[in-house]
C-alpha positions in Angstrom: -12.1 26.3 -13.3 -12.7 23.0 -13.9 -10.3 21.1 -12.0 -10.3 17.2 -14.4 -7.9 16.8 -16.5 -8.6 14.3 -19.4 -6.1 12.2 -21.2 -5.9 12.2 -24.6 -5.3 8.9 -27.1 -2.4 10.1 -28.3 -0.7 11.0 -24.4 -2.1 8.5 -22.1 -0.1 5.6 -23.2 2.9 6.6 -25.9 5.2 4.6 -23.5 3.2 1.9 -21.6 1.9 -1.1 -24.6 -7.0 2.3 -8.0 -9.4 5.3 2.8 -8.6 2.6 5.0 -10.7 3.5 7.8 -9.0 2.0 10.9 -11.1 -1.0 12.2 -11.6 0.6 15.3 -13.7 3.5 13.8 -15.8 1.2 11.5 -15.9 -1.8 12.8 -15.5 -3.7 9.3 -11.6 -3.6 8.1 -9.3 -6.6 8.7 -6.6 -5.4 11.1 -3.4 -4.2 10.8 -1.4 -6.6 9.4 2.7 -6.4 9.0 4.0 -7.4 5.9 7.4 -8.5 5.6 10.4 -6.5 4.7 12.9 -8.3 2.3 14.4 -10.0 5.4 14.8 -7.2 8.3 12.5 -6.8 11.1 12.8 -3.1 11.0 14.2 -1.0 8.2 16.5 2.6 9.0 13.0 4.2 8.3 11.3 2.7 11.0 6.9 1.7 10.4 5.0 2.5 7.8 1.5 2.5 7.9 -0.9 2.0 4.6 -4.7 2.2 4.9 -5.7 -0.5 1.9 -8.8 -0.6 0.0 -7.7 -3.9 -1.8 -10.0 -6.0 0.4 -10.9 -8.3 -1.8 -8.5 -11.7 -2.3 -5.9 -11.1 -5.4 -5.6 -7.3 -5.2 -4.9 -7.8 -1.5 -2.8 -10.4 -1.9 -1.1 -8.1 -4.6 0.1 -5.3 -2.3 1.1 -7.2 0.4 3.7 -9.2 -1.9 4.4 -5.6 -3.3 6.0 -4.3 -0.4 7.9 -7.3 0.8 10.5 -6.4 -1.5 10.3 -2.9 0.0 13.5 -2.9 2.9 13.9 0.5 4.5 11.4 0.6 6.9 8.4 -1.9 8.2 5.3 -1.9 6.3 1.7 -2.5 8.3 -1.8 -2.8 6.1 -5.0 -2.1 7.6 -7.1 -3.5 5.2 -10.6 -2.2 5.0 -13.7 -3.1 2.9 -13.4 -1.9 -0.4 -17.2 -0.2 -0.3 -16.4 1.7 3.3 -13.3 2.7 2.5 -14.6 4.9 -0.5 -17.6 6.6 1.7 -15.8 6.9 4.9 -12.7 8.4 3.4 -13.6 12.1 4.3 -13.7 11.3 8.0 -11.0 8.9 7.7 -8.5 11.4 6.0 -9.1 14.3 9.0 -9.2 12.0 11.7 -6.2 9.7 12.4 -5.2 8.2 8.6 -2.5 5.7 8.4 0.9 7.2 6.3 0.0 6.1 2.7 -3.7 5.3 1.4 -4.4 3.3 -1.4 -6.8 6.0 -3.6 -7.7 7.1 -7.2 -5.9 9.4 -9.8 -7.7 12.9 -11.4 -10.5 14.4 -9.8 -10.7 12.5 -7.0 -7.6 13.5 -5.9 -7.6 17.0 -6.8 -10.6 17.1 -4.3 -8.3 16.2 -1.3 -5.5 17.5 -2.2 -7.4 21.1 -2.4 -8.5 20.3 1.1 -4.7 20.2 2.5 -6.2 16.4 3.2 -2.5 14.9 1.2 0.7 15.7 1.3 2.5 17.0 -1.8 4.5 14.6 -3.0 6.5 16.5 -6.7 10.3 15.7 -4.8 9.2 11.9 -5.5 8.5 13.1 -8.9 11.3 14.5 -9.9 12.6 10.8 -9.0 9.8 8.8 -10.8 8.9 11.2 -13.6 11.0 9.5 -16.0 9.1 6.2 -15.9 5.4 8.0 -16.8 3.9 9.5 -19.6 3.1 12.6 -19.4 -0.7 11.8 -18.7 -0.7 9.5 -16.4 2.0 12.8 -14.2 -1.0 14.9 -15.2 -3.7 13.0 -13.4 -1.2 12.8 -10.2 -1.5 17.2 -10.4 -3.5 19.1 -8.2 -5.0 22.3 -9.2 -2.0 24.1 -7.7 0.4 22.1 -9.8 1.8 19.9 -7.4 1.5 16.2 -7.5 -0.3 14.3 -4.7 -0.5 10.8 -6.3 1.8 7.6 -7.6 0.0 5.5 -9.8 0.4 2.4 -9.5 -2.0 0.3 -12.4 -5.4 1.0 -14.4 -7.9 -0.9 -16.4 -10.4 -0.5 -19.1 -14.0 -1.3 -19.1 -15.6 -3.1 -21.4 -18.4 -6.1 -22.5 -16.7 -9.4 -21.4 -17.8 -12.5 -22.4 -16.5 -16.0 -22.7 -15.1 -17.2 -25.9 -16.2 -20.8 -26.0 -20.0 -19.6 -24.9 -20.0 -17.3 -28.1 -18.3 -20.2 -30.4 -20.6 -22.9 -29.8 -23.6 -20.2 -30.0 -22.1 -18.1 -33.4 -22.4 -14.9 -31.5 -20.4 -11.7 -33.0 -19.2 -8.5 -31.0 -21.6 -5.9 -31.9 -20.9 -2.5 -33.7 -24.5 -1.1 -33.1 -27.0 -0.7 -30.3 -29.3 -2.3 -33.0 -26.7 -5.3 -33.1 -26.6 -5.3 -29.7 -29.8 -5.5 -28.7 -30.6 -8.1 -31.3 -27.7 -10.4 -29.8 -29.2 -9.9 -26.5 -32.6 -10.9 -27.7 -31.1 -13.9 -29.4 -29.1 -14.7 -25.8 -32.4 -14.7 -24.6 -34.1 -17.3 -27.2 -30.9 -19.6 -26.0 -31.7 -19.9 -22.6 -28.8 -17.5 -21.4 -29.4 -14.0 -19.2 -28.2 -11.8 -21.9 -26.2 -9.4 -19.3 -25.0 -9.9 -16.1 -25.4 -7.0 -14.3 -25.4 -5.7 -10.6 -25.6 -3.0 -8.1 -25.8 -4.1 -4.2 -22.8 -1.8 -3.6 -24.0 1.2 -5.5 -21.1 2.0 -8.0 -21.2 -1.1 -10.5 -24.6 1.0 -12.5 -22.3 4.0 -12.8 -20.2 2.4 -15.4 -23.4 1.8 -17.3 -24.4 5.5 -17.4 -20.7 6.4 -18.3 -20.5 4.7 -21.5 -23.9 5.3 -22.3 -23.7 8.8 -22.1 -20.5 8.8 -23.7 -21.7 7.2 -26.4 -25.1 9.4 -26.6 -23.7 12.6 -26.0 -19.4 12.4 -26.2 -17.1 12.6 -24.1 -17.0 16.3 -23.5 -20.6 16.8 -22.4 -20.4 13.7 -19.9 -17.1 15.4 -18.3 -19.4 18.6 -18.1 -22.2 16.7 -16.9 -19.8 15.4 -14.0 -18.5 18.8 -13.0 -21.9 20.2 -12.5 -21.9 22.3 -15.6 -25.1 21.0 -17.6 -28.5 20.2 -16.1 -30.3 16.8 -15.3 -33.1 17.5 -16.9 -31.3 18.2 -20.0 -33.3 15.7 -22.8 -29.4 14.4 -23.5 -29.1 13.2 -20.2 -32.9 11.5 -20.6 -32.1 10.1 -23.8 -29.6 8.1 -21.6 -32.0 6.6 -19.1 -34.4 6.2 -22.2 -32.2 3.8 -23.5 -30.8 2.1 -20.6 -34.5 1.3 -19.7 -34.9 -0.2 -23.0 -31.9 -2.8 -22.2 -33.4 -3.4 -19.0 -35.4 -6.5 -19.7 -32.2 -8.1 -20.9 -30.3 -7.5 -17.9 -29.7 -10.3 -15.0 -33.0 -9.8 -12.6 -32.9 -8.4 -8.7 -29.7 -6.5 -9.5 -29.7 -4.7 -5.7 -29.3 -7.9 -4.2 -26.1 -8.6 -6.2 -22.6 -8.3 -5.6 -20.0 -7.0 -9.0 -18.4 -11.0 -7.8 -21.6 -12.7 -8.0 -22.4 -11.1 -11.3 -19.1 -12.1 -12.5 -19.3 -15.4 -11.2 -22.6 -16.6 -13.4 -20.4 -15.0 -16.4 -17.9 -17.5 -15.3 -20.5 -20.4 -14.8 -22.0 -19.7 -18.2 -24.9 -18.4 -16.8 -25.0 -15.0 -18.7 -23.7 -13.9 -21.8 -21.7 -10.6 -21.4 -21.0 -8.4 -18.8 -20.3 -4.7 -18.8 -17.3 -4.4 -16.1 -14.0 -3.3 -15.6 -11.3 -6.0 -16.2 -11.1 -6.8 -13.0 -13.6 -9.4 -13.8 -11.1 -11.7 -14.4 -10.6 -11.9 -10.6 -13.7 -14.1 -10.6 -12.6 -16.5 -13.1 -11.1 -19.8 -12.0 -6.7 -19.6 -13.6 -7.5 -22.1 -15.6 -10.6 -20.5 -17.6 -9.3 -16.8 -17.9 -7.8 -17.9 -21.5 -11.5 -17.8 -22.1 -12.6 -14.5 -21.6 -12.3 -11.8 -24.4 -14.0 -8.7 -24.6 -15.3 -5.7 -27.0 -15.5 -2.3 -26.4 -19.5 -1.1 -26.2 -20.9 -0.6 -29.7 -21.6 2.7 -31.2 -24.6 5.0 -30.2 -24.3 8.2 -32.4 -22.5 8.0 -35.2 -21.1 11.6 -33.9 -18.9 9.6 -31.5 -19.0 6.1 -32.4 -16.9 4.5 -30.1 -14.6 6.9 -29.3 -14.6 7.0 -25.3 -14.4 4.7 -22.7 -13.7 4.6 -18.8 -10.4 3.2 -17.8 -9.4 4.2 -13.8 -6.0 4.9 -12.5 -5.3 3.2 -9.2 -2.4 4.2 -7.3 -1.2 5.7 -3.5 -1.0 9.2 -1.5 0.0 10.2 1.7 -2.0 11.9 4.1 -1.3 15.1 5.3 -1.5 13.8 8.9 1.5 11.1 7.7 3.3 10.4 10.9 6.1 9.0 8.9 6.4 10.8 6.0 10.1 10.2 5.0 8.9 6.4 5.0 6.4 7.0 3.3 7.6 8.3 0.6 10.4 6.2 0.1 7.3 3.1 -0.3 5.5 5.8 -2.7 9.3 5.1 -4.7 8.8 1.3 -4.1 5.3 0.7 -5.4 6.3 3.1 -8.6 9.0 0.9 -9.5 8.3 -1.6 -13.0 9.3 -4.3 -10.1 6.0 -3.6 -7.9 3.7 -2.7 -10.7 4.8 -6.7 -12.4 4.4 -8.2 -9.3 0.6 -6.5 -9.5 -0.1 -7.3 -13.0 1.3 -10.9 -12.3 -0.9 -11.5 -9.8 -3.9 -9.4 -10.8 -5.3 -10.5 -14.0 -7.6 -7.7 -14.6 -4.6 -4.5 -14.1 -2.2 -3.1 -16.2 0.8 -1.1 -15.0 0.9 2.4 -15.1 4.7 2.7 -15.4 6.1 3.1 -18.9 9.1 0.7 -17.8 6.6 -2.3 -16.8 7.3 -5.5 -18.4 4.4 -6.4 -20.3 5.9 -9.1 -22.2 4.4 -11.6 -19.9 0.8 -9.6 -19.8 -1.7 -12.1 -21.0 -3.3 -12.4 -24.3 -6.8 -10.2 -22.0 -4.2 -7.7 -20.7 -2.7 -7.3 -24.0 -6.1 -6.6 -25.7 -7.0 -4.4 -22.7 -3.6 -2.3 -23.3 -4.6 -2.0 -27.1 -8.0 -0.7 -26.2 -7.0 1.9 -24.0 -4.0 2.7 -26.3 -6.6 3.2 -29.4 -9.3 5.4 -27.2 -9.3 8.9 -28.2 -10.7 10.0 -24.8 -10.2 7.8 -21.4 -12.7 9.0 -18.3 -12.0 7.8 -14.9 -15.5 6.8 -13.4 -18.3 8.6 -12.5 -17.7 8.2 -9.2 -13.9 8.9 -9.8 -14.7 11.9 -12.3 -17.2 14.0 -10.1 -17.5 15.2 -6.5 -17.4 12.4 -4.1 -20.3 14.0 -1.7 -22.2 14.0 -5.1 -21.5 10.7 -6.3 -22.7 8.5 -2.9 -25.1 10.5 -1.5 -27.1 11.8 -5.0 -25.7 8.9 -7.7 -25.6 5.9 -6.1 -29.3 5.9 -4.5 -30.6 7.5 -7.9 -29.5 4.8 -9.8 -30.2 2.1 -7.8 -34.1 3.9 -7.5 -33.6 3.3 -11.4 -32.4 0.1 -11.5 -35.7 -0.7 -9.0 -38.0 1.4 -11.1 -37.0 2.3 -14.7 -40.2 3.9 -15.7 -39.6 7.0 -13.3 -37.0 9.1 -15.4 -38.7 12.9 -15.2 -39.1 12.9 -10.9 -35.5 10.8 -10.8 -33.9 13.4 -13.0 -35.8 16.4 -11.2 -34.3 15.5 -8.3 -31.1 14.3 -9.4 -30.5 18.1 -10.2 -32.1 19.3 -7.4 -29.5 17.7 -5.2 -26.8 19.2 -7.7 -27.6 22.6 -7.7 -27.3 22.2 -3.8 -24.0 20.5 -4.1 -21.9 22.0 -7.1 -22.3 25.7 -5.4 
């Protein structure tokens, strides 16, 4: 059975215009840290506890403004590095997790949830329903039916870029790869790195194969891709890394030593010209340049599919089956679904939208309202490679095969070889 669920255009967004491993086992999170409670000391539900991922600046100081509005019980973050939180989340989640953990909609969690890893949380969905579409409950289902997640915002990738670069230098969005790879080449002749790009923390490169293979081969045969149902050596899936190695001279150099932020940053500096990223890329823009950055989805391929598909995560909250305080819990699971929270976040966060239907997004900015239309005119939305596929399979077989790539793009047959070598002993 496969167990993802895609959205469709017309469900995702008819109504609306993402592990902390205690400190103590890794050695790397930030402590737990007690946010305020709208006043009281102590609410009548006593402590809740919320292993974070949001480690970096704005989406950290996002939650913890979230859930000072929250007053029935007393909220404590352990923040932990955004990176270990994702591949220590397994141990985390049957060891000693906090109540709630900040984690991703659709396959992801359908792969806990199958575990009897979360805790089924439907009761707060017959509560909450009413303020989601219909897709957006759908990626919150297990297998079995149940829900297990609250989502709390998404965002869409696509090729940022900033608007006064591409004025003074007459550059157009592309429709083509052909257009595409003649506006890098011209980038080039004007001194700029055509695209940023990097991949120190392993994931960033997955985006690029997404939409690549997307646009290649469709939607449909990169969600059976992901579920272990075609073959790596499939000459689709080398078609992709044919391609991606043809863009490689355009991309920013020594892309293992770079951070997603430091990427983002020489966008911001001018340095580069565009930049393939979710729009959390915004994060890395000083307030008073974000007016600048505008975006366009990544050209068409194949004609088959033009432009059709695109990734755009879900970020929200479980609970863990091991919750010591689950009523707490999911009274906070209410809080952070409230159009209340999810403003505070989109506020804050330039590079989120909210996932509730009853979100203000009046005051969304001129980005977040293109990012809203872009997701709103997709006719199929995936969630990330490493979202949309086993998570064993995704760090310990994607992330070092494409960074191998990344370091040597010449070597497709052996990387694909063993790229479905390592599947067939995985996807059993």
């Amino acid at each position: 059975m496969d167990q993802r669920l895609p959205i469709s255009r017309r469900s995702l967004l008819l109504g609306a215009a993402a592990l902390g491993v205690p400190a103590a086992l890794v050695g790397c999170g930030s402590g737990d840290s007690p946010a305020p409670t709208g006043g009281r000391s102590a609410g009548n539900l006593g402590t809740v506890t919320i292993g974070s991922n949001a480690s970096d600046e704005i989406p950290k100081k996002s939650l913890e403004t979230q859930v000072k509005a929250f007053t029935q019980a007393t909220v404590k973050i352990n923040t932990v590095d955004h990176n270990t939180f994702q591949e220590n989340i397994n141990r985390y989640l049957r060891g000693t997790p906090e109540d709630v953990f900040t984690w991703f909609a659709g396959y992801r969690m359908q792969f806990f949830a199958a575990q009897g890893l979360a805790t089924d949380v439907s009761d707060v969905w017959r509560e909450i329903g009413g303020d989601y579409t219909q897709a957006f409950k759908d990626q919150s289902t297990g297998t079995d039916g149940k829900q297990y997640f609250v989502p709390a915002t998404y965002y869409p990738w696509a090729v940022f870029y900033r608007k006064s670069v591409w004025q003074e230098k007459g550059y157009q969005p592309p429709a083509t790869l052909d257009e595409f790879t003649a506006l890098a080449k011209k980038m080039k002749a004007d001194g700029l790195i055509p695209i940023a790009f990097a991949d120190k923390d392993g994931w960033p490169a997955m985006g690029t194969f997404d939409i690549l293979n997307m646009r290649i081969n469709g939607y449909d045969f990169h969600v059976s891709l992901m579920s272990g149902k075609e073959s790596w050596t499939d000459p689709k899936v080398k078609q992709v890394f044919d391609t991606w190695r043809g863009l490689m001279e355009y991309h920013q150099p020594a892309a293992l030593g770079r951070t997603w932020q430091e990427a983002a940053q020489s966008l911001a500096q001018k340095k580069t010209g565009m930049y393939l990223l979710g729009m959390f890329v915004a994060q890395q823009f000083p307030e008073a340049d974000r007016a600048d950055i505008d975006f366009f989805t990544f050209p068409e391929i194949n004609p088959a599919y033009g432009t059709d598909s695109i990734d755009a995560p879900i970020d929200g909250y479980m609970i863990s089956a091991k919750a010591k305080n689950v009523e707490g819990a999911k009274a906070l699971l209410k809080h952070l679904a409230q159009a209340s929270s999810q403003n505070i976040a989109t506020k804050l966060d330039p590079g989120t939208l909210a996932a509730s239907s009853k979100a203000d997004t009046s005051g969304y900015s001129a980005l977040q309202k293109r990012g809203a239309e872009l997701v709103s005119k997709a006719t199929h939305i995936a969630q990330f490679l490493d979202r949309d596929t086993r998570p064993d399979f995704a760090s310990t077989v994607m992330i070092p095969s494409l960074q191998s790539f990344v370091s040597k793009p010449g070597e497709i047959d052996s990387l694909l070889a063993s790229i479905e070598k390592q599947k067939a002993n995985i996807f059993r």
